[in-house]
Every structure is written in structure tokens, then in C-alpha cells.
Biopython code that builds the backbone (N, CA, C, O; Angstrom):
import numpy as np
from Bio.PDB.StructureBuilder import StructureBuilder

atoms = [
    (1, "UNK", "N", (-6.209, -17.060, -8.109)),
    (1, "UNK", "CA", (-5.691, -15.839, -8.689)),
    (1, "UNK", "C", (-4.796, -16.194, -9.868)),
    (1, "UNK", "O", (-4.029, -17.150, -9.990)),
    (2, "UNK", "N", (-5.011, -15.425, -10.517)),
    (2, "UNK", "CA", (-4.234, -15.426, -12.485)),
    (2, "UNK", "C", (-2.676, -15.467, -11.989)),
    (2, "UNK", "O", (-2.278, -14.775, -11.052)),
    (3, "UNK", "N", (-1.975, -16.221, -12.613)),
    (3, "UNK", "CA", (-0.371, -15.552, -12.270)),
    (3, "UNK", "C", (0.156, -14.410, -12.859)),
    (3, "UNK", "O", (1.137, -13.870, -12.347)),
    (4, "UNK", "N", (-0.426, -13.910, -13.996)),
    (4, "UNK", "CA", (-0.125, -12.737, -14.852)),
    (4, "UNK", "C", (-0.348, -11.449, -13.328)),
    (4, "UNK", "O", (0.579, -10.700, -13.020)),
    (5, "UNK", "N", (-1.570, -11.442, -12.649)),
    (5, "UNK", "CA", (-1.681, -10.897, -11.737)),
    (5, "UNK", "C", (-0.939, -10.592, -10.758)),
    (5, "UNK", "O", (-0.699, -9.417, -10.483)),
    (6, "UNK", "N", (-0.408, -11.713, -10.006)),
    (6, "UNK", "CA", (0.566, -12.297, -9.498)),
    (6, "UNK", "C", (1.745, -11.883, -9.705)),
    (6, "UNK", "O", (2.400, -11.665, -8.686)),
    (7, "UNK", "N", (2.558, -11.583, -11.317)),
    (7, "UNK", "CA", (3.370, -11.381, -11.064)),
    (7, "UNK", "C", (3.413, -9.813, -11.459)),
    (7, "UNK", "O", (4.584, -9.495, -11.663)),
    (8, "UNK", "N", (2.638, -8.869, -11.611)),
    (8, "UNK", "CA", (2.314, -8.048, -11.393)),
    (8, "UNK", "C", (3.159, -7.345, -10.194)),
    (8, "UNK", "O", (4.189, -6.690, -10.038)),
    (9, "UNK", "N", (2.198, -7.828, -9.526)),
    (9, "UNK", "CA", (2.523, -7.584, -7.772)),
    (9, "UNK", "C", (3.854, -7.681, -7.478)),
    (9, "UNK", "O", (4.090, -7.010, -6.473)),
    (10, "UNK", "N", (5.124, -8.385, -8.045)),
    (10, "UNK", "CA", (5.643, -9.044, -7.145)),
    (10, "UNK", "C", (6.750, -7.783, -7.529)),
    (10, "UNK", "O", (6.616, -7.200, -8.605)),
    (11, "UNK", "N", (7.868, -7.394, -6.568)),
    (11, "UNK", "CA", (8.689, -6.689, -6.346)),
    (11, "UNK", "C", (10.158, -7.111, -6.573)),
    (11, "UNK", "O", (10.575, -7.602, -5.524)),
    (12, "UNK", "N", (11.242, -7.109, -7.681)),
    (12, "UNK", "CA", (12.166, -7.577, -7.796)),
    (12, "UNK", "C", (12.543, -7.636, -6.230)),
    (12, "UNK", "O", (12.114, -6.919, -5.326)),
    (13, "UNK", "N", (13.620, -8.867, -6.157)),
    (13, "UNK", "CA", (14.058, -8.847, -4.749)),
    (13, "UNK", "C", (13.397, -10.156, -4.091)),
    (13, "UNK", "O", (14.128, -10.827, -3.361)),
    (14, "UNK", "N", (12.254, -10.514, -4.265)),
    (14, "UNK", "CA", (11.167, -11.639, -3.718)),
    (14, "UNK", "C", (11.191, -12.676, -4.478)),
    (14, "UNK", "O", (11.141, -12.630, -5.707)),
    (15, "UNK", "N", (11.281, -13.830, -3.705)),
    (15, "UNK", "CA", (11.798, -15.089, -3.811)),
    (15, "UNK", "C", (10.953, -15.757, -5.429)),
    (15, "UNK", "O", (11.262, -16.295, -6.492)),
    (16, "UNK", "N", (9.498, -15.167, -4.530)),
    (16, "UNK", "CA", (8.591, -16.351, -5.484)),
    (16, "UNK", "C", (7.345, -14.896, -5.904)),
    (16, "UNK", "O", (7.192, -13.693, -5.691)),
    (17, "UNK", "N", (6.809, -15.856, -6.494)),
    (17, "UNK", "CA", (5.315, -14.771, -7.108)),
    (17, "UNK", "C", (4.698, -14.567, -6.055)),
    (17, "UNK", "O", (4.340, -15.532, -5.380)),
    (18, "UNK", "N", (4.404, -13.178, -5.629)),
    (18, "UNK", "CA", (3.458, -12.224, -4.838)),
    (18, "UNK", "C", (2.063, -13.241, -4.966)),
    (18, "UNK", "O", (1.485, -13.721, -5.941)),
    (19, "UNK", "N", (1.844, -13.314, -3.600)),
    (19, "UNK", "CA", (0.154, -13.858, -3.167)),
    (19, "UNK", "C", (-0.843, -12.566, -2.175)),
    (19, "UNK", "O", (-1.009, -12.214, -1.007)),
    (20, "UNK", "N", (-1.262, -12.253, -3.440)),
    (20, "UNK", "CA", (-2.448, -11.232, -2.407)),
    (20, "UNK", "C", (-3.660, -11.991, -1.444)),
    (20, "UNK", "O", (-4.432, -11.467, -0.642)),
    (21, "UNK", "N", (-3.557, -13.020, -1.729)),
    (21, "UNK", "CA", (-4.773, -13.731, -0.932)),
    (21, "UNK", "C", (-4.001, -14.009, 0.469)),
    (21, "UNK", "O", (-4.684, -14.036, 1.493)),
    (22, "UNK", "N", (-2.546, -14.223, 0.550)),
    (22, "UNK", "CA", (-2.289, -13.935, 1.846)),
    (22, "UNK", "C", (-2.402, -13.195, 2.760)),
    (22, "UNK", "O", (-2.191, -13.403, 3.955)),
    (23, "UNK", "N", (-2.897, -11.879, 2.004)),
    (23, "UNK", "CA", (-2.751, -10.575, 2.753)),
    (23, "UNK", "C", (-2.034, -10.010, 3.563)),
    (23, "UNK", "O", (-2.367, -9.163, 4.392)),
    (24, "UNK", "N", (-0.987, -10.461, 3.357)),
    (24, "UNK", "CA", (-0.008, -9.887, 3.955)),
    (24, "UNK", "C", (1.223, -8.893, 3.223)),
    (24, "UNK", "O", (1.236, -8.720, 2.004)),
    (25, "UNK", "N", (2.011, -8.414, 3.931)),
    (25, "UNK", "CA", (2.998, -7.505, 3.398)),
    (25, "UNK", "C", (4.507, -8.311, 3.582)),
    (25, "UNK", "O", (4.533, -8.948, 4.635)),
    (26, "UNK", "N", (5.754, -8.410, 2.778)),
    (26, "UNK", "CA", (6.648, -8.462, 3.205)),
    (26, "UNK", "C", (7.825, -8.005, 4.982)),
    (26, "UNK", "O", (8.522, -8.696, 5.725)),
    (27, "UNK", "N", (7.515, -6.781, 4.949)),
    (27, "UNK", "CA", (7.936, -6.131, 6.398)),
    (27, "UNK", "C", (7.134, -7.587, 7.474)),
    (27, "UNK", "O", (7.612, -8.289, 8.366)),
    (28, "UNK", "N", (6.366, -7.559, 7.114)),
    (28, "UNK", "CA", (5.692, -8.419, 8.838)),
    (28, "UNK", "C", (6.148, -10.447, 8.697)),
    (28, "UNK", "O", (5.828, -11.387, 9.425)),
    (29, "UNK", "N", (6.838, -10.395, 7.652)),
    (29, "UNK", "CA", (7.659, -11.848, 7.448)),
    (29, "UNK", "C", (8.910, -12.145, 8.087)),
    (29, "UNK", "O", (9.895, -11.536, 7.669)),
    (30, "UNK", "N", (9.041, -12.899, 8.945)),
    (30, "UNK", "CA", (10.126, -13.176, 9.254)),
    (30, "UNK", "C", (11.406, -13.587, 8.556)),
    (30, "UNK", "O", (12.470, -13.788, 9.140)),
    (31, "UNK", "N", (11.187, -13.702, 7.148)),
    (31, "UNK", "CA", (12.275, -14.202, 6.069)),
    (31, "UNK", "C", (12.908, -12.502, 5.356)),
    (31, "UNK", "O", (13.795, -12.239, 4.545)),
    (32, "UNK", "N", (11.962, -11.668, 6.121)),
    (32, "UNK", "CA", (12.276, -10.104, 6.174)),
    (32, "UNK", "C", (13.324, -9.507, 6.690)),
    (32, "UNK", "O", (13.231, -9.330, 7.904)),
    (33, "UNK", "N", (14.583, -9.021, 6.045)),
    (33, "UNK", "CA", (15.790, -8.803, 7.358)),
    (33, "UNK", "C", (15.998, -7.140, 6.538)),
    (33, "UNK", "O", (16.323, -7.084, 5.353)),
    (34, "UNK", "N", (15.830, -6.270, 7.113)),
    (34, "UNK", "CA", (15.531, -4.975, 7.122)),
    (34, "UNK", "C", (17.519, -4.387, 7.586)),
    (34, "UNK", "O", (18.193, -4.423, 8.615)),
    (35, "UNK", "N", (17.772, -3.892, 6.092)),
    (35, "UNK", "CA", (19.199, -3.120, 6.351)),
    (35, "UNK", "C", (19.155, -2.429, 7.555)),
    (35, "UNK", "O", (18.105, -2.202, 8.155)),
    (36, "UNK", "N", (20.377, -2.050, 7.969)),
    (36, "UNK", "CA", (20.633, -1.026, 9.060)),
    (36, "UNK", "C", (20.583, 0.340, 8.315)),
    (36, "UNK", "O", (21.412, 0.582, 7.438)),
    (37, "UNK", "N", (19.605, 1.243, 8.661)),
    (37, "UNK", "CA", (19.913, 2.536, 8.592)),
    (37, "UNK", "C", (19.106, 2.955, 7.306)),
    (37, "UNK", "O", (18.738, 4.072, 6.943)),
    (38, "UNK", "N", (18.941, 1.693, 6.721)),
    (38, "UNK", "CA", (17.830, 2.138, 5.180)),
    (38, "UNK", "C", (16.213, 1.534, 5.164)),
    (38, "UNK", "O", (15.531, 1.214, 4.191)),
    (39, "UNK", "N", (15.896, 1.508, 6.548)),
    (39, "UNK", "CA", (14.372, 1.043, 6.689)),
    (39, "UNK", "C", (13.465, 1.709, 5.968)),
    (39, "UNK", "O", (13.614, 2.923, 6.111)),
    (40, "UNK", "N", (12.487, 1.390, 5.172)),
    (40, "UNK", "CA", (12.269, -0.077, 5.386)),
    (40, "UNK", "C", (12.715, -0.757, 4.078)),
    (40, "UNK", "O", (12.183, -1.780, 3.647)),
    (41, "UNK", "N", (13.454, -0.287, 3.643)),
    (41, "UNK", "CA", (14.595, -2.026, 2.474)),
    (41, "UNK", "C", (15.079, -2.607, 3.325)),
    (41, "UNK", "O", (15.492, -2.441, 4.473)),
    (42, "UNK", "N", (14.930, -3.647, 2.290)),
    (42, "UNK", "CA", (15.550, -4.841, 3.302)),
    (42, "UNK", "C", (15.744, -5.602, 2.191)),
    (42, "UNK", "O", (15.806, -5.176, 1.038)),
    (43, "UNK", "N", (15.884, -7.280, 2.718)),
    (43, "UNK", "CA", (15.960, -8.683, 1.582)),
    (43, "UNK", "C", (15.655, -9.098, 1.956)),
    (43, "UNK", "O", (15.364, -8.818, 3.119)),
    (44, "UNK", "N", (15.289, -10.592, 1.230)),
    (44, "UNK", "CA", (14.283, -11.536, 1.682)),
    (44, "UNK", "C", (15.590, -12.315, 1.547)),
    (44, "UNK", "O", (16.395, -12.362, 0.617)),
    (45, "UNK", "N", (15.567, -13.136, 3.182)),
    (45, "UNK", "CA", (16.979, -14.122, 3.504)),
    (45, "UNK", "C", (16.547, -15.180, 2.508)),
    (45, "UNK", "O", (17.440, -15.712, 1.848)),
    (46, "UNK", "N", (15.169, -15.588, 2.297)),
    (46, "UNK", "CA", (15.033, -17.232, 1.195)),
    (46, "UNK", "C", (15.684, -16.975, 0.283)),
    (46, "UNK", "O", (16.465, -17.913, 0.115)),
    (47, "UNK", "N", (15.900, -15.854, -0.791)),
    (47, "UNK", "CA", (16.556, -15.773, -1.760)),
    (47, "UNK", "C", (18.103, -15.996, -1.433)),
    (47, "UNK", "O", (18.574, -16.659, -2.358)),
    (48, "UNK", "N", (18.889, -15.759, -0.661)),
    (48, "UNK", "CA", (20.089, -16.431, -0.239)),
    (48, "UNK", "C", (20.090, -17.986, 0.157)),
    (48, "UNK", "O", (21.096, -18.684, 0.275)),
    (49, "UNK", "N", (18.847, -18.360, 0.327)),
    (49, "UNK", "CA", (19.331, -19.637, 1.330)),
    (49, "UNK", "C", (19.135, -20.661, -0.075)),
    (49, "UNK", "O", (19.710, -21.744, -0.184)),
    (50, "UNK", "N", (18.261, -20.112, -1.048)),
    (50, "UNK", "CA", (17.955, -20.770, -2.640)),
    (50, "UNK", "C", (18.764, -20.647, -3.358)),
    (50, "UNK", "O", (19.231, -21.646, -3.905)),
    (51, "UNK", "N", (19.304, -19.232, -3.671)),
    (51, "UNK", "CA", (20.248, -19.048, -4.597)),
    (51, "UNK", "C", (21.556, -18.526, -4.721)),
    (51, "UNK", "O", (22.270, -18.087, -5.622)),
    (52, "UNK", "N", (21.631, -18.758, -3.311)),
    (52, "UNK", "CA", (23.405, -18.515, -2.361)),
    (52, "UNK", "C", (23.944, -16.974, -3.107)),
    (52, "UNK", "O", (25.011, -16.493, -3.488)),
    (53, "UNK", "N", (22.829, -16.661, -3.057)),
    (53, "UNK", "CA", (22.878, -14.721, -4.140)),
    (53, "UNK", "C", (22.516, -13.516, -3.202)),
    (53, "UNK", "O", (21.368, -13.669, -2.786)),
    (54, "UNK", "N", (22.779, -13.002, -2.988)),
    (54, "UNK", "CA", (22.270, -11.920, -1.792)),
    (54, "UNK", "C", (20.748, -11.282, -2.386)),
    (54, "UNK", "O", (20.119, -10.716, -1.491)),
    (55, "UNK", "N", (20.327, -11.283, -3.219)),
    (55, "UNK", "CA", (19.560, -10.620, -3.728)),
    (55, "UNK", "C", (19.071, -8.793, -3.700)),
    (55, "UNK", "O", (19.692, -7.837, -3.236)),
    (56, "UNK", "N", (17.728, -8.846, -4.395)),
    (56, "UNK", "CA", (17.911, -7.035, -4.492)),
    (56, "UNK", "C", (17.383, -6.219, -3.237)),
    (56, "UNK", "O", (16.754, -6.923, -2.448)),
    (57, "UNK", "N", (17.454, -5.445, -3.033)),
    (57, "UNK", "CA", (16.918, -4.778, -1.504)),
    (57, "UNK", "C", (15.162, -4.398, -2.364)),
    (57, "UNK", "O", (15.026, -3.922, -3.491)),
    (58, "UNK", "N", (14.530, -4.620, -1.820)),
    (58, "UNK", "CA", (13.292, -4.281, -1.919)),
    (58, "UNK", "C", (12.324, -3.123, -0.774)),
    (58, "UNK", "O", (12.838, -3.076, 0.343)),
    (59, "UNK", "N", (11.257, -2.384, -0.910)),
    (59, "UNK", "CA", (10.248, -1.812, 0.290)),
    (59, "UNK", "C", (9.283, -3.356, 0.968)),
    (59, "UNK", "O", (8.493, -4.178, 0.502)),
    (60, "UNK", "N", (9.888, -3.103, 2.194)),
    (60, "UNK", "CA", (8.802, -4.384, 2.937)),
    (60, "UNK", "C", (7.353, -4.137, 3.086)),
    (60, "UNK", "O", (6.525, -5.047, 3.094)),
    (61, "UNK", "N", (6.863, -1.991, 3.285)),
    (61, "UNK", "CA", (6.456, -2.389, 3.603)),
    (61, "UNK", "C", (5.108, -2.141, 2.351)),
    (61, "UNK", "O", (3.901, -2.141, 2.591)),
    (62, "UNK", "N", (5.741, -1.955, 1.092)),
    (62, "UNK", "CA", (4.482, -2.021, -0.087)),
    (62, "UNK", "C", (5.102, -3.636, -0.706)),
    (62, "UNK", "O", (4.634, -3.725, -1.841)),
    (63, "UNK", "N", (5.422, -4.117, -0.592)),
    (63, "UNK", "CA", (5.772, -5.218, -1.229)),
    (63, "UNK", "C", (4.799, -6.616, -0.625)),
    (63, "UNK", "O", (4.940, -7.029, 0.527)),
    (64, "UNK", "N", (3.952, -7.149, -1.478)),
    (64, "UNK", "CA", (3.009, -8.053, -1.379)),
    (64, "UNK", "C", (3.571, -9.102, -0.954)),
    (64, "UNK", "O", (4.592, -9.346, -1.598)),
    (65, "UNK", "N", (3.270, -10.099, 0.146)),
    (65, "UNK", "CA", (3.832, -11.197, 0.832)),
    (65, "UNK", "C", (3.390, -12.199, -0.401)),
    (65, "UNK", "O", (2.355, -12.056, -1.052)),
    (66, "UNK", "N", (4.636, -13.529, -0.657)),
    (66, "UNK", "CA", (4.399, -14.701, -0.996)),
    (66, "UNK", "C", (3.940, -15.610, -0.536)),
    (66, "UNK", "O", (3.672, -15.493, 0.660)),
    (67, "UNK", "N", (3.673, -16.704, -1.081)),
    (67, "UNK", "CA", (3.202, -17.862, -0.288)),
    (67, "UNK", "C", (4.367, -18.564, 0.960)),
    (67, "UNK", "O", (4.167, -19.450, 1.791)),
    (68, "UNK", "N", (5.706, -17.686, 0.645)),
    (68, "UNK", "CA", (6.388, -18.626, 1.812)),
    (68, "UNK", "C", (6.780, -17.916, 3.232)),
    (68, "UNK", "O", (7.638, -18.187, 4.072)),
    (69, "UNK", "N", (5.424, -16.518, 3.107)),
    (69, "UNK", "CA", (5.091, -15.621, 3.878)),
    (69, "UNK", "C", (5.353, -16.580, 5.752)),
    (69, "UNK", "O", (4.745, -17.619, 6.006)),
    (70, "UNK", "N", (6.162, -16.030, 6.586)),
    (70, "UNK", "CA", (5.909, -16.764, 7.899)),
    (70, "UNK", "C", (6.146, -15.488, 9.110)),
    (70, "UNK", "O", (7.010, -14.612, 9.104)),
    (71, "UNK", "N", (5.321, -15.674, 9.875)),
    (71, "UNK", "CA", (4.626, -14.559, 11.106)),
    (71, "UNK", "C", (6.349, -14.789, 11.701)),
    (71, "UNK", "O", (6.730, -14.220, 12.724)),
]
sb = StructureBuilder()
sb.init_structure("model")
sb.init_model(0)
sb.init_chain("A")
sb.init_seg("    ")
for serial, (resi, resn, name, xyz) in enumerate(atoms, 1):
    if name == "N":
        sb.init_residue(resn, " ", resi, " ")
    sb.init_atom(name, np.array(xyz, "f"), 0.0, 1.0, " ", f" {name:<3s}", serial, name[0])
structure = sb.get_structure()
């Protein structure tokens, strides 16, 4: 897949460039931590653990999983 594509997809808030060949969604990632009370935003914890930044709240569950997608 093109990265122009790729980054298309990807949803401020997410670590790395959106992989549609994963087929997966953000919400079903365990690096997924879903605010209290504003489901379904949430953040992706990798972006803290990379860039000690809280990062942006994103939708889990239209937001295209990355490659560091984990069940």
C-alpha cells in the first residue's frame, strides 16, 4: 500500500501511519485507552510511552489500526 494512502487514513492522535491491510480498527487495540464518559475517544497510550506527550483524543471506533495494532 502507497503511503500517500496511508496517511490519508490516519487520524491525528495515532502513533504511526494507518495500515488498512491490518484490518483492523483502533477501539479493538489494546494500546486503546478509551476516556471516561467520552466513549468512544480515547488515546493511543504508544504515543505517551514515545513521546512522553499525552497526545490527541481520537474516534477508536472509525480510526484505522496501525501496524503496532495488538488484540
Amino acid at each position: 500500500m502507497e503511503l500517500e494512502e496511508r496517511m490519508t487514513k490516519t487520524l491525528l492522535g495515532q502513533l504511526t501511519w494507518a495500515n488498512p491491510e491490518m484490518n483492523a480498527k483502533c477501539e479493538d487495540c489494546q494500546h486503546f485507552k478509551v476516556e471516561v464518559g467520552k466513549a468512544p475517544l480515547g488515546k493511543c497510550a504508544l504515543v505517551k510511552a514515545h513521546t512522553r506527550k499525552v497526545g490527541a483524543s481520537f474516534d477508536g471506533k472509525i480510526a484505522v489500526a496501525c501496524s503496532k495494532f495488538e488484540r
